[in-house]
C-alpha positions as CSV (number, residue, x, y, z in Angstrom):
1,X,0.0,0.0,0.0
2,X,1.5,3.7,-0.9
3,X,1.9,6.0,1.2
4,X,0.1,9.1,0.8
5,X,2.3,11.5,-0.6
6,X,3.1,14.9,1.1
7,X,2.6,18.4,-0.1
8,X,4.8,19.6,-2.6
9,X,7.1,22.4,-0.9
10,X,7.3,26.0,-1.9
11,X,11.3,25.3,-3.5
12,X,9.2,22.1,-5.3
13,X,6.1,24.7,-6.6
14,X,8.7,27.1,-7.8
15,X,11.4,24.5,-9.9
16,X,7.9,23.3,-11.3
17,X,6.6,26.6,-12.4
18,X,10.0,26.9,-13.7
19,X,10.0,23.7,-15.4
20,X,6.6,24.4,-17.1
21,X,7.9,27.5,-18.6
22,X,11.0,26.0,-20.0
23,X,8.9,23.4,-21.8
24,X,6.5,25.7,-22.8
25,X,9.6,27.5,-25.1
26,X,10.6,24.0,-25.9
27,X,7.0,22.9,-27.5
28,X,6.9,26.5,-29.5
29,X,10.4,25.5,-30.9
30,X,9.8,21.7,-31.5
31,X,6.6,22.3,-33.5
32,X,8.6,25.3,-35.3
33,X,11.2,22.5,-36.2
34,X,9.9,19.1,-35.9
35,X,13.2,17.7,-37.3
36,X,14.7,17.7,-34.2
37,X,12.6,15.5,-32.9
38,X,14.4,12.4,-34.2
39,X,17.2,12.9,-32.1
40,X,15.1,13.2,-29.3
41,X,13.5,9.8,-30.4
42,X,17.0,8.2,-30.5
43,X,17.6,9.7,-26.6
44,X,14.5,7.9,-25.6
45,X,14.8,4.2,-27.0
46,X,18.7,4.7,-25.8
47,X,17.4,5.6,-22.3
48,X,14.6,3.3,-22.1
49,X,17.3,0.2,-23.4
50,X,19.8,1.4,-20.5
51,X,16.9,1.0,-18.1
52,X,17.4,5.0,-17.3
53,X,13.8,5.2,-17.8
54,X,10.7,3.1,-16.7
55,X,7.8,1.8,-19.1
56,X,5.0,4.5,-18.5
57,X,7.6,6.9,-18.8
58,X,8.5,5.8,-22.3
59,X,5.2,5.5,-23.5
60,X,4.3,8.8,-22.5
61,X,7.2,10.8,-23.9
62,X,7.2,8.0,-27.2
63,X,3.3,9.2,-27.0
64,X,3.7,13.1,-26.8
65,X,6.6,13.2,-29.6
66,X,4.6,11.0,-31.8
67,X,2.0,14.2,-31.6
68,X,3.7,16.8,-33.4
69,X,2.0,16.6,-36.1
70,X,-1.2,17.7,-33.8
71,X,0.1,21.4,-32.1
72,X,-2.5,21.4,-29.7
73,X,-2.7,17.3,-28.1
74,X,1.2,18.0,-28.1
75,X,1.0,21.2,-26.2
76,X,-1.5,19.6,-24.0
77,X,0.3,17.0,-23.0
78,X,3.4,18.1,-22.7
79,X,1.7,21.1,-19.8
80,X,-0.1,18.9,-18.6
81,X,-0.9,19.7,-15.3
82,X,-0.6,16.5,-13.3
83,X,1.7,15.0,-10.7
84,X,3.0,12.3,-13.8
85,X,3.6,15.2,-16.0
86,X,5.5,17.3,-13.3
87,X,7.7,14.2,-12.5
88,X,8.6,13.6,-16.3
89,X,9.4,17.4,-16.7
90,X,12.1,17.0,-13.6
91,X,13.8,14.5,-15.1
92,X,12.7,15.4,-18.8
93,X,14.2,14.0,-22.0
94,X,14.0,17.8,-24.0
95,X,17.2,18.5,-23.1
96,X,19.3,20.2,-25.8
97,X,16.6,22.1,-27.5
98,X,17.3,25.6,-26.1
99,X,19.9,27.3,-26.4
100,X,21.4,28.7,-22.9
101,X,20.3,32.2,-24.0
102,X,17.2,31.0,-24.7
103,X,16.9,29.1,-21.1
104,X,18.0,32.2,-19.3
105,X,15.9,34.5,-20.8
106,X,12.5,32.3,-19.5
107,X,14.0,31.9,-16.7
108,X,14.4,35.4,-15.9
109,X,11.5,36.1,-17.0
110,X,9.5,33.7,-14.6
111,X,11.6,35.0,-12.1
112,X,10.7,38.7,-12.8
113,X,7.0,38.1,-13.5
């Protein structure tokens, strides 16, 4: 039986809000350039192979990349607002997509705002 789990703290709350905005950029610039979603494919079966990543976790980020081609399920699902969707977005597999002026600038900007 699972414990229940406890209340997220504020540090938590924030990296999350943090986290969202980040892949918010990176779902304008992967449907802007879809081609670099093959590497990102590559990244996932090579993670998912080295056991680095567990089933549901595969199928969802296998799922939400194979939705590209369909801006707005993408977008949703990638935002999602869920506990699953926060926990992928910690340890997300969109790395590499930004560029570290393009990271900085969101995250001065959530920081600001």
């Amino acid at each position: 039986m699972r414990r229940p789990r406890r209340a997220p703290s504020r540090a938590q709350i924030h990296t999350d809000a943090q986290l969202l905005a980040l892949h918010q950029l990176i779902a304008d610039k992967l449907l802007a350039q879809p081609e670099l979603a093959a590497p990102l494919l590559e990244k996932l079966e090579l993670r998912y192979q080295s056991g680095l990543i567990k089933h549901w976790g595969y199928i969802r980020w296998y799922s939400m990349l194979s939705q590209l081609d369909q801006p707005e399920l993408f977008r949703r699902a990638l935002l999602e607002d869920s506990e699953s969707m926060r926990r992928l977005r910690r340890k997300t597999l969109l790395t590499g997509i930004l560029t570290e002026t393009e990271r900085q600038q969101v995250l001065s900007q959530e920081f600001s705002g």
